[in-house]
C-alpha positions in Angstrom: -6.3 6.9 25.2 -2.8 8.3 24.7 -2.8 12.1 25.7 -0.7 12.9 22.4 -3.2 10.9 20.2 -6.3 12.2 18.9 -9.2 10.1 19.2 -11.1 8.6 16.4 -14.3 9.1 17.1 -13.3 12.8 17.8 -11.1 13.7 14.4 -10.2 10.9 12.4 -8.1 12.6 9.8 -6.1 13.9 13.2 -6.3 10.8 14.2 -4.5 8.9 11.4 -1.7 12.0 11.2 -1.2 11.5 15.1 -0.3 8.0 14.7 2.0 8.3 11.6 4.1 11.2 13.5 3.8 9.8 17.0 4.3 6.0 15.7 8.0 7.2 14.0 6.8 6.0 10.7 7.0 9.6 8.7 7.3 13.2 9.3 6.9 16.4 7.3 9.8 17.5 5.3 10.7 20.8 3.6 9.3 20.2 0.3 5.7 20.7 0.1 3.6 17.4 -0.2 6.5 15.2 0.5 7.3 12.9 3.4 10.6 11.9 5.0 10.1 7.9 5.8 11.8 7.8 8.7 13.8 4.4 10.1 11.1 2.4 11.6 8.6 3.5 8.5 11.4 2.6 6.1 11.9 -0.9 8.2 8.5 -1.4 7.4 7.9 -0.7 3.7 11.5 -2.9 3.5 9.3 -5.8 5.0 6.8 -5.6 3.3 9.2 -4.7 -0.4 10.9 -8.2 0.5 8.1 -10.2 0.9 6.4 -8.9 -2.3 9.8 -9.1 -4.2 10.1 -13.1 -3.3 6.5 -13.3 -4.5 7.2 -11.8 -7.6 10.5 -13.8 -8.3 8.4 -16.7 -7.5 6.1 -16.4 -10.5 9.3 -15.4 -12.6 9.9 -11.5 -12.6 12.9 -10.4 -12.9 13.8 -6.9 -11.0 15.3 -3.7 -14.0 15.4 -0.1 -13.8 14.6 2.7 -15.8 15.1 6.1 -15.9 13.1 9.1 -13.3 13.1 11.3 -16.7 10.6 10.9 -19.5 11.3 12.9 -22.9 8.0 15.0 -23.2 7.6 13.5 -26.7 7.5 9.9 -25.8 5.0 10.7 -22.9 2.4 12.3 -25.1 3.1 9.0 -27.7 0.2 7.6 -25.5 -2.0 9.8 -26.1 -4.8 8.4 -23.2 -1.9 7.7 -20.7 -0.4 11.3 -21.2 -3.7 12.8 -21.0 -4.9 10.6 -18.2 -1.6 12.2 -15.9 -1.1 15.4 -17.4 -2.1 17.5 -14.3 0.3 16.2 -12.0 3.4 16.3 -14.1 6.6 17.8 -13.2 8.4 19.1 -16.0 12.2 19.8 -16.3 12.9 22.6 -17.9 16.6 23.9 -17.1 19.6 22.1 -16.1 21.4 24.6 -14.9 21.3 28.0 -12.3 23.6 30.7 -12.0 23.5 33.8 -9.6 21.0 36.5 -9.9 22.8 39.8 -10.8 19.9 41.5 -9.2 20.1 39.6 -5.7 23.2 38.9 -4.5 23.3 35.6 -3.2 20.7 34.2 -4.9 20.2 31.5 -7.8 18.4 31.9 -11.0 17.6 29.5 -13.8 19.9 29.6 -16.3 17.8 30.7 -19.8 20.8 29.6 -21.9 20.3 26.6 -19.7 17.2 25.3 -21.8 16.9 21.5 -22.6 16.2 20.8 -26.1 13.1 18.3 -25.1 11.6 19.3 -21.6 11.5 16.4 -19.8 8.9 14.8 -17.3 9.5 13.5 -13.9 8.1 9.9 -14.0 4.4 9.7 -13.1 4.6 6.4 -14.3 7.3 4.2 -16.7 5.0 2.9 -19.6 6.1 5.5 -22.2 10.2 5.1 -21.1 9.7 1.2 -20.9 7.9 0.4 -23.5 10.2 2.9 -25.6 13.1 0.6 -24.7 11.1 -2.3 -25.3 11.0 -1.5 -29.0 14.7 -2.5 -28.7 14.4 -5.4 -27.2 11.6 -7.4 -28.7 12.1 -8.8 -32.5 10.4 -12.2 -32.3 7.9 -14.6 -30.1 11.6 -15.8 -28.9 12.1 -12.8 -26.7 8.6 -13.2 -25.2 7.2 -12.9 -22.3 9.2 -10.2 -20.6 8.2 -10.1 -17.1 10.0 -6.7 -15.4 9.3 -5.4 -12.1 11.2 -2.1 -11.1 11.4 -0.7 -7.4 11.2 2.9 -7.9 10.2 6.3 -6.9 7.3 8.7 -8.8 6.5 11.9 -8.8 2.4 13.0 -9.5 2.0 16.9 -8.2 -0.9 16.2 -5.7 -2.7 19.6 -4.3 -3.9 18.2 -1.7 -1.4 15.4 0.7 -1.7 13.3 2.9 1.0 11.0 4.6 1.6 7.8 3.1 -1.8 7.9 1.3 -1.5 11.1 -1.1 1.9 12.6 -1.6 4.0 14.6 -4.8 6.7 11.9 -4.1 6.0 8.3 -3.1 7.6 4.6 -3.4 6.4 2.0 -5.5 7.1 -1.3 -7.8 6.1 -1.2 -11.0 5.3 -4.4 -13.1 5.7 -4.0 -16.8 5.3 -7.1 -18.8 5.3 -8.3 -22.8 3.5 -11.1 -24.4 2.7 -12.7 -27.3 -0.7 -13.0 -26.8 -3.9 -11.3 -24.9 -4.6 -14.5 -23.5 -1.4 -14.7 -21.9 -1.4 -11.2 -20.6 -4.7 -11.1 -19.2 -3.9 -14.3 -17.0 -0.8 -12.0 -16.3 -2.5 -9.6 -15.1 -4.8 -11.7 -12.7 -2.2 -13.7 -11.2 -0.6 -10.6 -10.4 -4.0 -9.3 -8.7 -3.8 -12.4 -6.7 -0.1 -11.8 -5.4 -1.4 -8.6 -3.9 -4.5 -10.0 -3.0 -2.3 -12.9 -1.0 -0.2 -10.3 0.1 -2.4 -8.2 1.8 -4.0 -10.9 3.1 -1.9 -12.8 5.1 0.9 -10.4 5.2 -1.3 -7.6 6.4 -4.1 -8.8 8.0 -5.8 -6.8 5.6 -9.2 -8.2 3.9 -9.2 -7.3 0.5 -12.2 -7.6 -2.2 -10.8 -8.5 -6.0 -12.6 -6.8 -8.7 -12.5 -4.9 -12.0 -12.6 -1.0 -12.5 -15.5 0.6 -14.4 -14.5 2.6 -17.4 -14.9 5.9 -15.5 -12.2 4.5 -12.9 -9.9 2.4 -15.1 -5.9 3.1 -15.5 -5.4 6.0 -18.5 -4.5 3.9 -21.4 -5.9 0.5 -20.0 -8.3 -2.3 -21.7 -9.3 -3.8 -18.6 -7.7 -2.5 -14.6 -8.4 -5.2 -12.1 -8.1 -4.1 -8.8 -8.2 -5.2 -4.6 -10.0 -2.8 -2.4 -10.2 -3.0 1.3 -12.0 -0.8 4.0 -10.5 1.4 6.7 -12.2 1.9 10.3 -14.0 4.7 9.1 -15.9 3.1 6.4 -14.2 4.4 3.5 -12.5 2.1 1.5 -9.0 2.3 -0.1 -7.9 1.0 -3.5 -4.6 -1.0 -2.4 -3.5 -2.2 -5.7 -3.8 -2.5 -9.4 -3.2 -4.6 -12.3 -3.6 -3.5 -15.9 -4.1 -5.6 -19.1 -3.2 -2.8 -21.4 -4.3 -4.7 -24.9 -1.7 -3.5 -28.1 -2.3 0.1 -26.9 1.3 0.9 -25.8 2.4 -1.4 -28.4 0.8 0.7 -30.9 2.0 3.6 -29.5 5.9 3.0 -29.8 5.3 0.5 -32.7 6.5 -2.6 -30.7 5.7 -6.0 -32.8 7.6 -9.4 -33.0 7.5 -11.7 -35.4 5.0 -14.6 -34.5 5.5 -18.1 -35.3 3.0 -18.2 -38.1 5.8 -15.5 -39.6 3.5 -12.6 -39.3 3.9 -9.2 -37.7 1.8 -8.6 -34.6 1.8 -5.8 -32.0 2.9 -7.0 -28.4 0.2 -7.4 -25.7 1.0 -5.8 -22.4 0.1 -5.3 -18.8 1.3 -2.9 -15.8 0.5 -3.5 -12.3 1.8 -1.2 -9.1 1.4 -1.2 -5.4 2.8 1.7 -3.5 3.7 3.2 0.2 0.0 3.9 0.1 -0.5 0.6 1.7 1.2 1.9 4.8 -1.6 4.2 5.3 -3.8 1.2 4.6 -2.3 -0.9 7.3 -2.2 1.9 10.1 -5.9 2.6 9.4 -7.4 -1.1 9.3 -5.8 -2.4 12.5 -4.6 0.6 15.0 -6.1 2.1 18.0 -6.3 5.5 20.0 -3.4 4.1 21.4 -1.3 4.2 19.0 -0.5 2.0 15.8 -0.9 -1.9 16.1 0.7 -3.7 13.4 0.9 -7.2 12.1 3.4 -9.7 13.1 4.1 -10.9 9.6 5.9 -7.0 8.6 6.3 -5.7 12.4 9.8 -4.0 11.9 10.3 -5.1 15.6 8.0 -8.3 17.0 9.1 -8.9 20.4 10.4 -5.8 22.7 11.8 -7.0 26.6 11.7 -4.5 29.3 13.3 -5.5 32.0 11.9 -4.2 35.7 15.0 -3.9 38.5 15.9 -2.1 41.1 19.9 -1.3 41.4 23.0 -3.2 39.7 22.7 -6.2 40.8 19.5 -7.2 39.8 19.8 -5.4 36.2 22.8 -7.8 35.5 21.0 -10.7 36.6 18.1 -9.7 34.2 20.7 -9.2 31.6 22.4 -12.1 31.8 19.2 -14.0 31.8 17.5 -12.0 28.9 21.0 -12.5 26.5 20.1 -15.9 26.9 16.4 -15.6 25.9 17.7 -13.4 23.0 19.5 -15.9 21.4 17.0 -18.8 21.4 14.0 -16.2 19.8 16.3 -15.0 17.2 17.6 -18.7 16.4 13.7 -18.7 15.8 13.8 -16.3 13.5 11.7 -13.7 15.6 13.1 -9.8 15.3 13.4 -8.5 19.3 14.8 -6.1 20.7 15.8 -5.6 24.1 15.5 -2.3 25.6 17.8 -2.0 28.8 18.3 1.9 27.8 18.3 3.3 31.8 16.8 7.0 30.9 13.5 6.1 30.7 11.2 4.2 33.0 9.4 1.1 32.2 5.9 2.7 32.2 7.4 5.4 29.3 9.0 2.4 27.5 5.7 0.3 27.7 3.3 3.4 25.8 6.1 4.0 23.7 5.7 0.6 22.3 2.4 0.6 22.1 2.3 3.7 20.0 4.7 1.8 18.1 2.2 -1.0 17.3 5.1 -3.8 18.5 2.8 -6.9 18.5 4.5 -8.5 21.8 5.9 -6.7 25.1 7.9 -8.4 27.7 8.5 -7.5 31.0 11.2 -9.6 32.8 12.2 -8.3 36.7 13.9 -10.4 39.6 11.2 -11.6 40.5 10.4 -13.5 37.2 13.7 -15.1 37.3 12.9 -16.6 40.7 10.1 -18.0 39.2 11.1 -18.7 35.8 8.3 -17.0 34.0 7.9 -13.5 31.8 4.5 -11.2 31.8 3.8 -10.8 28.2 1.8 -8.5 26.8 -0.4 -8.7 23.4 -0.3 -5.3 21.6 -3.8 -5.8 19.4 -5.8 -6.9 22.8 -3.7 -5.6 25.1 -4.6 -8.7 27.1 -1.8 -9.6 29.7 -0.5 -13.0 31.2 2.7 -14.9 32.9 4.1 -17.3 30.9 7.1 -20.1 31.1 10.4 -19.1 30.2 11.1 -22.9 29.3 10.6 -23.1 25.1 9.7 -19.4 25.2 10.8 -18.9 21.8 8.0 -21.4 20.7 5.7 -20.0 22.9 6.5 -16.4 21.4 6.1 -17.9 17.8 2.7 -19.2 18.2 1.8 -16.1 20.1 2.5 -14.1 16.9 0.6 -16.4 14.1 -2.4 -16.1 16.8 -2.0 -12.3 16.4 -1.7 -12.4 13.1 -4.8 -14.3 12.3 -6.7 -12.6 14.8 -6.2 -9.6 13.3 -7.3 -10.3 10.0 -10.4 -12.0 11.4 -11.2 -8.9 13.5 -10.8 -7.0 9.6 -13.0 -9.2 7.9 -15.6 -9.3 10.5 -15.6 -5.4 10.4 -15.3 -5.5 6.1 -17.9 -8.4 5.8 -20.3 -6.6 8.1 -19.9 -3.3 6.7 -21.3 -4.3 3.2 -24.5 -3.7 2.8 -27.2 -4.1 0.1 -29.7 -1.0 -1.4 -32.5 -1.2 -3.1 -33.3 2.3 -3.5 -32.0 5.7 -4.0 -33.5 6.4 -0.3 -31.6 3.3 1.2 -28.1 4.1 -0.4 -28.1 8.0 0.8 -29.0 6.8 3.8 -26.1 3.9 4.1 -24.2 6.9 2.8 -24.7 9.3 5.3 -25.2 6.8 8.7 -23.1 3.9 8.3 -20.7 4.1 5.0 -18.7 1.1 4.0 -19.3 -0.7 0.7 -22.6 -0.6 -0.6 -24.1 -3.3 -2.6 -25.9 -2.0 -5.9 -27.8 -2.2 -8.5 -26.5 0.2 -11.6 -27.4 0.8 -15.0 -24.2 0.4 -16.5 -23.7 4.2 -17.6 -20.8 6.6 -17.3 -23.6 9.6 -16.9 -25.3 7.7 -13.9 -21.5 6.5 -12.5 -21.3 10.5 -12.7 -24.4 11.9 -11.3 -24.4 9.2 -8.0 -20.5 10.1 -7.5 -21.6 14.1 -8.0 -24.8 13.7 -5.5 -22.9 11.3 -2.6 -19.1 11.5 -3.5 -19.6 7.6 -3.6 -17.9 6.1 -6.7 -18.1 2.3 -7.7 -14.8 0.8 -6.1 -15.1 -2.1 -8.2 -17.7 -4.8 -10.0 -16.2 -7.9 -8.0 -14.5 -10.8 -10.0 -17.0 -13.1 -8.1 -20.4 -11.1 -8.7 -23.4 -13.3 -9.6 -25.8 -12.1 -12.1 -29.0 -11.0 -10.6 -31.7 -8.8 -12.6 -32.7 -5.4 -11.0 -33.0 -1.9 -11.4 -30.3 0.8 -10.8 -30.8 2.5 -7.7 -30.4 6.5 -9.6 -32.4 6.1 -13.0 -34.9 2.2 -12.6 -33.5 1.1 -15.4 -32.5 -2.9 -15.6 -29.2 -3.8 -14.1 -27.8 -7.7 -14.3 -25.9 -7.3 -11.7 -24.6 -5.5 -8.3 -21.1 -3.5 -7.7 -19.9 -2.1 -4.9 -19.8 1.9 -4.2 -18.2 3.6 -1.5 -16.6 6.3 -0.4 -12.9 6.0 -0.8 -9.6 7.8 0.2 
């Protein structure tokens, strides 16, 4: 175990911070409860924003943005959606300062200053969107509208964490219009499955699809459908949502068309969102007390080459060899770097990567050129071994889709055998105290008892999965008949 990592088993909170800070993917920044991304945190979220922006382009989104501010009148126009975020809300007040006359050199707000409408800092766009959409929709012609924004939000959390929980964070945000509730609520499932596909095989993160109770469904929301995946520590993490929002924001901001049939009907809508969260999500289903280990798929960096020498002349034989090996793995498509930076050692160079969570080392001396081979090193097993240099760039490729898949196979194995059935209340304090991770269980279908089991075991119901089978029982709080099992958990 690295010295300047915590390890898990010791403090796993200190644990996931270590790796974030020591890994160069964030750091602390002046404003309380925000994160500077730094470079090789930002190459990642990049990744994984492409990948996700093809997918969404793919199934005919179109990319739009829309204001940060919110007039305070339009956000309260939802009345559920305004209540639902009213305690993290950042309100603009002032647009101006001026100097104190009390303390020189020092700023005060400007009480002639005063805005007209107080405005708040976007929690989330429904209210601005849906305002403009009022604009933009007359008829069934201008239906669907299938809008996607890249954006940050702002939701005053007390209590932060990197990358999972912070005031500011990055997101997308899906906003989409149709004519009917059929059409949006297929919407709003296919875009559960792009996440779900995302996750997936981008990654390497096993995800269960299902659909929020009441007590846990998006403010303003008919129905939120959701993916939830587990971390090492048997908690589980909500990485995405989709929302079929029904007429309600339609009726909100009066947004109808004119359907075919000549009649006026309210629009149907959906909003679905994934965020920077799922950085956290990836660091904690796959890394080690070593340091991060991250897939291949949205590795900022896949391939790092070390080369070993002693003296001039065998670092520009290394060099000249290694520009050649460069060339054939990036004509494959294959991000490398090649670190020939001479203040550091190789054995400071090799941990550093590691923490890092590159997916393939290689080490290249004088040695290896005699024998035309390179000592390649897998970052998820660590495993070592001397391979050809001849076609190395295929070798290299199928390297990482073996890394890739065993990784998520690793996850699932770990998600599939962490969920667990109970029977009785005995059974699911128990799985709640010893073992965590999803808990398979009967409940009763109340709000009360949704309540009392979250209040008693700060387990909630992550979701009733999409492919749950009906089965007659009793809920494990109050006896009374259930028809089917959901899944509770603990959850970040």
């Amino acid at each position: 175990m690295s010295k300047e990592i915590t390890a898990r088993a010791q403090d796993y909170s200190q644990w996931y911070n270590d790796l974030i800070i020591k890994g160069e993917l964030a750091d602390y920044s002046a404003v309380r409860g925000c994160m500077v991304i730094k470079p090789y945190g930002f190459a990642l979220w990049e990744n994984m924003r492409d990948q996700l922006d093809k997918m969404f382009k793919d199934t005919g989104h179109v990319n739009a943005y829309f204001p940060l501010f919110v007039p305070k009148s339009l956000f309260e126009a939802e009345e559920k959606n305004a209540e639902g975020f009213a305690k993290e809300c950042a309100i603009v007040t002032h647009y101006r300062l001026k100097n104190d006359p009390a303390k020189k050199g020092k700023l005060m707000v400007d009480p002639e200053a005063k805005l007209e409408e107080e405005l708040v800092i976007r929690p989330t766009s429904e209210a601005i969107i849906w305002n403009t959409y009022k604009t933009w929709i007359q008829s069934y012609r201008d239906l669907p509208i299938l809008v996607n924004q890249w954006a940050n939000v702002v939701r005053w959390e007390m209590r932060t964490r990197l990358f999972l929980r912070t005031a500011e964070f990055l997101w997308q945000e899906g906003h989409t219009a149709h004519a009917t509730s059929q059409e949006a609520v297929e919407e709003a499932v296919r875009m559960l499955n792009v996440y779900a596909e995302f996750v997936e095989n981008w990654m390497a993160v096993p995800v269960i699809k299902g659909i929020k109770t009441p007590n846990e469904r998006f403010a303003g929301a008919v129905d939120t459908y959701c993916i939830e995946a587990l971390m090492q520590d048997g908690k589980a993490l909500q990485a995405g949502t989709s929302h079929f929002l029904g007429q309600n924001f339609a009726k909100a901001f009066d947004v109808q068309f004119l359907t075919k049939e000549n009649k006026q009907e309210f629009v149907w809508a959906t909003s679905w969102g994934v965020s920077t969260r799922l950085i956290g999500a990836l660091v904690m289903a796959h890394s080690d007390d070593e340091g991060l280990i991250l897939p291949p798929k949205i590795a900022p960096l896949q391939v790092v080459i070390v080369p070993i020498y002693k003296g001039d002349e065998q670092k520009q034989l290394i060099d000249s060899r290694v520009k050649d090996l460069m060339h054939e793995l990036k004509l494959a498509g294959i991000r490398v770097k090649y670190d020939d930076n001479d203040n550091s050692r190789p054995g400071w160079k090799f941990a550093e990567y590691e923490k890092k969570g590159v997916p393939v080392r290689i080490a290249i001396g004088a040695r290896d050129i005699e024998n035309n081979t390179v000592e390649i090193a897998r970052r998820d097993t660590r495993e070592k071994s001397s391979i050809s240099m001849d076609n190395l760039s295929e070798q290299i490729f199928n390297l990482l889709t073996q890394i890739q898949q065993d990784m998520f196979d690793r996850a699932k194995k770990f998600r599939d055998e962490s969920i667990t059935p109970a029977n009785t209340w005995d059974e699911f304090t128990g799985l709640i105290a010893n073992k965590g991770g999803f808990i398979s269980a009967h409940w009763d279908g109340t709000s009360e008892t949704e309540e009392k089991i979250k209040e008693l075991t700060k387990a909630t119901i992550r979701c009733i999965p999409l492919d749950v089978q009906e089965e007659a029982g009793a809920c494990i709080l109050t006896g009374k008949p259930s028809d089917k099992r959901v899944l509770f958990a603990q959850a970040y």
